[in-house]
C-alpha positions in Angstrom: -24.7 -35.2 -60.1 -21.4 -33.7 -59.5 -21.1 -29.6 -61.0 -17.7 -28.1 -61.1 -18.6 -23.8 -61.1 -17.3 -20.5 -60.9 -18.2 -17.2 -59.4 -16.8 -13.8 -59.4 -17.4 -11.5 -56.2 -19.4 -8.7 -57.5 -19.6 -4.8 -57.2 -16.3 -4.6 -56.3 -16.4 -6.8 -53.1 -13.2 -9.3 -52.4 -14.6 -11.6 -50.8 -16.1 -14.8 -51.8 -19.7 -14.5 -51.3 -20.6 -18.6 -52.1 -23.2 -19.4 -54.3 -26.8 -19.5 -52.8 -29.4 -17.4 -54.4 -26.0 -16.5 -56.8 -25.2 -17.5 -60.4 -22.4 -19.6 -61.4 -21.2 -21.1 -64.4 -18.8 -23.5 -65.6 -15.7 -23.0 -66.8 -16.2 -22.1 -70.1 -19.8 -20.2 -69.9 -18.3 -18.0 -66.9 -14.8 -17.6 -68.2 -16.9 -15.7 -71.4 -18.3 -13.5 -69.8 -15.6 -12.4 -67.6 -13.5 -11.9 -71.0 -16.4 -9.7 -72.2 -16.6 -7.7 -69.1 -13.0 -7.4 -68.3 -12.4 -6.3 -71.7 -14.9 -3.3 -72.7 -13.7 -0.3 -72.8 -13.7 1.0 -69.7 -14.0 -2.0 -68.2 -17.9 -3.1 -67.3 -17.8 -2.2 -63.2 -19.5 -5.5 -62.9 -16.7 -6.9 -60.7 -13.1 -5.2 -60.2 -10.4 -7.6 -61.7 -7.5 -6.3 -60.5 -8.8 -7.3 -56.8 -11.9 -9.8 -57.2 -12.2 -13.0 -55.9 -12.9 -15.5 -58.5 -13.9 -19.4 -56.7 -13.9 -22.5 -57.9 -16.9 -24.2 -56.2 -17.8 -27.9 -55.9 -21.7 -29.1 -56.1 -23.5 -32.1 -55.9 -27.1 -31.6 -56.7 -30.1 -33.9 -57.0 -30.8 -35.7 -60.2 -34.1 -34.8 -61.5 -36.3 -34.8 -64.6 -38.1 -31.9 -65.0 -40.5 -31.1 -68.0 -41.4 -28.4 -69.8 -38.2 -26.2 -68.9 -37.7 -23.3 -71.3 -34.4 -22.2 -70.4 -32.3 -25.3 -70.4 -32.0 -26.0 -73.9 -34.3 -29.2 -74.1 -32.5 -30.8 -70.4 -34.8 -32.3 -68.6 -32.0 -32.4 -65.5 -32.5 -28.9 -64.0 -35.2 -26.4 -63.7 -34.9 -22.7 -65.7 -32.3 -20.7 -64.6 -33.1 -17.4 -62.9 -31.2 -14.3 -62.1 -30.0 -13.4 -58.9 -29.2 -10.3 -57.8 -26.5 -9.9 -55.9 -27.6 -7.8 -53.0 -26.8 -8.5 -49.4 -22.9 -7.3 -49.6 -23.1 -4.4 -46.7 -24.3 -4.1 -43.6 -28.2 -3.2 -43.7 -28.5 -4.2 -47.3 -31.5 -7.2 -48.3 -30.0 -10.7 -48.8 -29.6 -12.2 -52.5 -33.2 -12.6 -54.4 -33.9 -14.7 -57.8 -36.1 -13.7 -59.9 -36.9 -14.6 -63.7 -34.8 -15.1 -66.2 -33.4 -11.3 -67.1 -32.9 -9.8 -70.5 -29.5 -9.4 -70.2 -28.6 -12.9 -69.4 -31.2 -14.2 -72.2 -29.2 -11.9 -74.9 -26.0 -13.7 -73.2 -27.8 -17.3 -73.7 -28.6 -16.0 -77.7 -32.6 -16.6 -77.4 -33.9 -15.7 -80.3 -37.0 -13.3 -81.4 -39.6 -15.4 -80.8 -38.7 -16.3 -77.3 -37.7 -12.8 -76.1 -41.0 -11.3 -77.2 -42.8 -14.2 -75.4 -40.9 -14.0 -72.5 -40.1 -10.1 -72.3 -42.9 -8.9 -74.5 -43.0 -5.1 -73.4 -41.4 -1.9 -74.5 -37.6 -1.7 -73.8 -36.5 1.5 -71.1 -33.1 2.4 -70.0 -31.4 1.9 -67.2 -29.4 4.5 -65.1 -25.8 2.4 -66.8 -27.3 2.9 -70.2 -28.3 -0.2 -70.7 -31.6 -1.0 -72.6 -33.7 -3.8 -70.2 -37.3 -5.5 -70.8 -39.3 -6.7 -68.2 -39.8 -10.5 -68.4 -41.8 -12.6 -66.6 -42.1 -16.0 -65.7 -45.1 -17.8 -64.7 -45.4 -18.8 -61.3 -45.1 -22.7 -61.8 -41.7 -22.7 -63.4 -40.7 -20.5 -61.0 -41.6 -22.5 -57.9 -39.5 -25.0 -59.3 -36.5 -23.1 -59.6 -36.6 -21.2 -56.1 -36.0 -25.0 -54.7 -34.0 -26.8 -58.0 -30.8 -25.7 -59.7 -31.2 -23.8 -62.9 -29.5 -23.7 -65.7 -29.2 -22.0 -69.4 -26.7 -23.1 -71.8 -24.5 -19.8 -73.4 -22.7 -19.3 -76.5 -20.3 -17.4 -78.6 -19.9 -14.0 -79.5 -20.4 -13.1 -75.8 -23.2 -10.9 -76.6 -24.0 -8.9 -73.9 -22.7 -5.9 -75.5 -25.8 -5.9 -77.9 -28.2 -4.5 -75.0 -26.2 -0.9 -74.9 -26.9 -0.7 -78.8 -22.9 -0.1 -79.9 -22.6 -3.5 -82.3 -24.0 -1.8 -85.3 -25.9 -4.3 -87.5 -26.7 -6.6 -84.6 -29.6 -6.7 -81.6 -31.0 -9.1 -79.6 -32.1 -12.2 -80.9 -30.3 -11.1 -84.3 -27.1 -12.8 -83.7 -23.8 -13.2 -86.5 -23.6 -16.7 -85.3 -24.3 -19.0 -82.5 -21.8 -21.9 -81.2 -22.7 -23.5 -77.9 -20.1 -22.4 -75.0 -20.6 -23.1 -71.3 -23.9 -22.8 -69.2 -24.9 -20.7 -66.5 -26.8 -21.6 -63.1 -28.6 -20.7 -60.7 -28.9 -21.9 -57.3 -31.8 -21.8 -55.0 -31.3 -21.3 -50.9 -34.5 -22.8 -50.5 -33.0 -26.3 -51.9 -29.6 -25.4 -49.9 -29.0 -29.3 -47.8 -28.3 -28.3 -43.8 -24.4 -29.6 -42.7 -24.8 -33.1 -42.7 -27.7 -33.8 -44.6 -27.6 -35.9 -47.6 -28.8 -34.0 -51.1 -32.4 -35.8 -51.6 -33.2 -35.8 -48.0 -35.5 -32.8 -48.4 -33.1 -30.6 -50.1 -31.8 -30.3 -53.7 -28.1 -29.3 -53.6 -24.9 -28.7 -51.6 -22.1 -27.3 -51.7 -18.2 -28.7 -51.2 -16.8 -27.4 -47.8 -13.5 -27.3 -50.3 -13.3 -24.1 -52.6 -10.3 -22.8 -54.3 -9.6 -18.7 -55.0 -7.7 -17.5 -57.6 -7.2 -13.7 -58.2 -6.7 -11.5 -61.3 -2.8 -11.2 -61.2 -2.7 -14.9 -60.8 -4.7 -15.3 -64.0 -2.6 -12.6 -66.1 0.3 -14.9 -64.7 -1.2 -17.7 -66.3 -1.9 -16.1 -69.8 -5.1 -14.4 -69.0 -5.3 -11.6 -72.0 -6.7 -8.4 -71.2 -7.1 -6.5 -74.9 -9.6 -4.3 -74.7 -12.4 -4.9 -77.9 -13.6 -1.5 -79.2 -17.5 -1.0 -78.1 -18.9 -1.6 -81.1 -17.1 -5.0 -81.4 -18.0 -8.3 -79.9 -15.2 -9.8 -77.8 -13.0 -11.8 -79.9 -13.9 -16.0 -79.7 -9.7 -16.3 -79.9 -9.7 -14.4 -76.9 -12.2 -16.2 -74.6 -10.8 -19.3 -75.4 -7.2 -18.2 -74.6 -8.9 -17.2 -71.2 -10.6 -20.1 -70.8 -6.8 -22.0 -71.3 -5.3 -19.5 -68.6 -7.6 -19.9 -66.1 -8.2 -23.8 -65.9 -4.6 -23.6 -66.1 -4.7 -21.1 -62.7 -7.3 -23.3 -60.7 -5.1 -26.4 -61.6 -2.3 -24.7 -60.0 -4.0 -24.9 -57.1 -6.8 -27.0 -56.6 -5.3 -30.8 -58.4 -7.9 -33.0 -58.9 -11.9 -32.2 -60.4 -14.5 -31.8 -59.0 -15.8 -35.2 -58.4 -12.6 -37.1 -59.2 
């Protein structure tokens, strides 16, 4: 199985930083949430636009049938996605770690009640950003899986990850306007990383295209990329992340011809 994915560099770095131990999405579920962060007031220091790297990756990964997933929407083709943190970018710091599936990225997927308070189930607390986090946890068999199998969650519109700093007033997580499937996310495992030359299934579970193609933010302004900024207490426009979505497959055509696969 053939995935065509996109990362942004994070915390300000330029630099690709690839996508092991990272998370990706395709072009719609990433493309969402870079409309959402890119527009907030403010900006969401996530990534820097003006300068980030944003990489269109290539990856074949092993076809599986896994059961009893809880993030992947009923697909039995890839484990639950977890979230990596994206540590490792200086000198001294720890390299990339996965761990499970974070609130943040469960609001962005649109769980509902029922499966945050089984999966996050304690008191909320702040973070330093202002964010409000709960702990979730994962038991340990699902998450064997997905340290050595790709993950995946499927995401939707409104790009909600606004809710968890409280601004949308008559909205919280798992209390959504409306839910329309858009994009997936993944996650991707170093421990299931394929060695150069080895074939995925050989004792490994994915690799990655020596081909990648970078496009930056000017490039996608160029190509229609609309940066109005959404009041706080607003969820990003759908108008708006499609348009986005437009300008930058239009952008990565520019540049990289044919798909992923093809």
């Amino acid at each position: 199985t053939i995935l065509e994915v996109y990362r942004v560099a994070e915390n300000g770095s330029v630099s690709p930083d690839y996508i092991e131990n990272h998370n990706t999405g395709d072009l719609k579920g990433d493309v969402a949430f870079f409309t959402a962060c890119d527009n907030r007031e403010g900006r969401c220091g996530f990534f820097n636009f003006s300068v980030a790297s944003f990489v269109r990756y290539c990856a074949e990964i092993q076809k599986v049938s896994i059961p009893d997933t809880n993030t992947t929407g009923g697909s039995s083709a890839f484990a639950d996605y977890v979230s990596c943190l994206n540590q490792g970018i200086y000198p001294g710091d720890p390299p990339p770690r996965c761990e499970c599936d974070a609130w943040i990225d469960r609001v962005i997927a649109h769980e509902d009640n029922s499966t945050l308070n089984e999966f996050c189930p304690g008191p909320p607390h702040m973070t330093p950003s202002g964010m409000s986090f709960r702990d979730c946890v994962c038991d340990n068999a699902s998450m064997a899986i997905s340290s050595y199998y790709t993950g995946m969650m499927p995401t939707a519109l409104p790009v909600t990850s606004g809710l968890v700093h409280g601004d949308i007033k008559g909205y919280s997580p798992g209390n959504y306007p409306y839910s329309k499937p858009y994009g997936h996310w993944y996650s991707f495992p170093s421990k299931g990383k394929c060695k150069d030359g080895a074939s995925v299934g050989s004792g490994c579970t994915w690799q990655r295209s020596e081909t990648s193609y970078i496009v930056y933010g000017p490039e996608l302004v160029a190509h229609g990329w609309n940066r109005t900024i959404t009041p706080s207490d607003e969820f990003p426009d759908d108008t708006q992340v499609i348009q986005n979505t437009e300008a930058f497959g239009s952008a990565f055509s520019s540049k990289a011809p044919r798909c992923c696969g093809c």
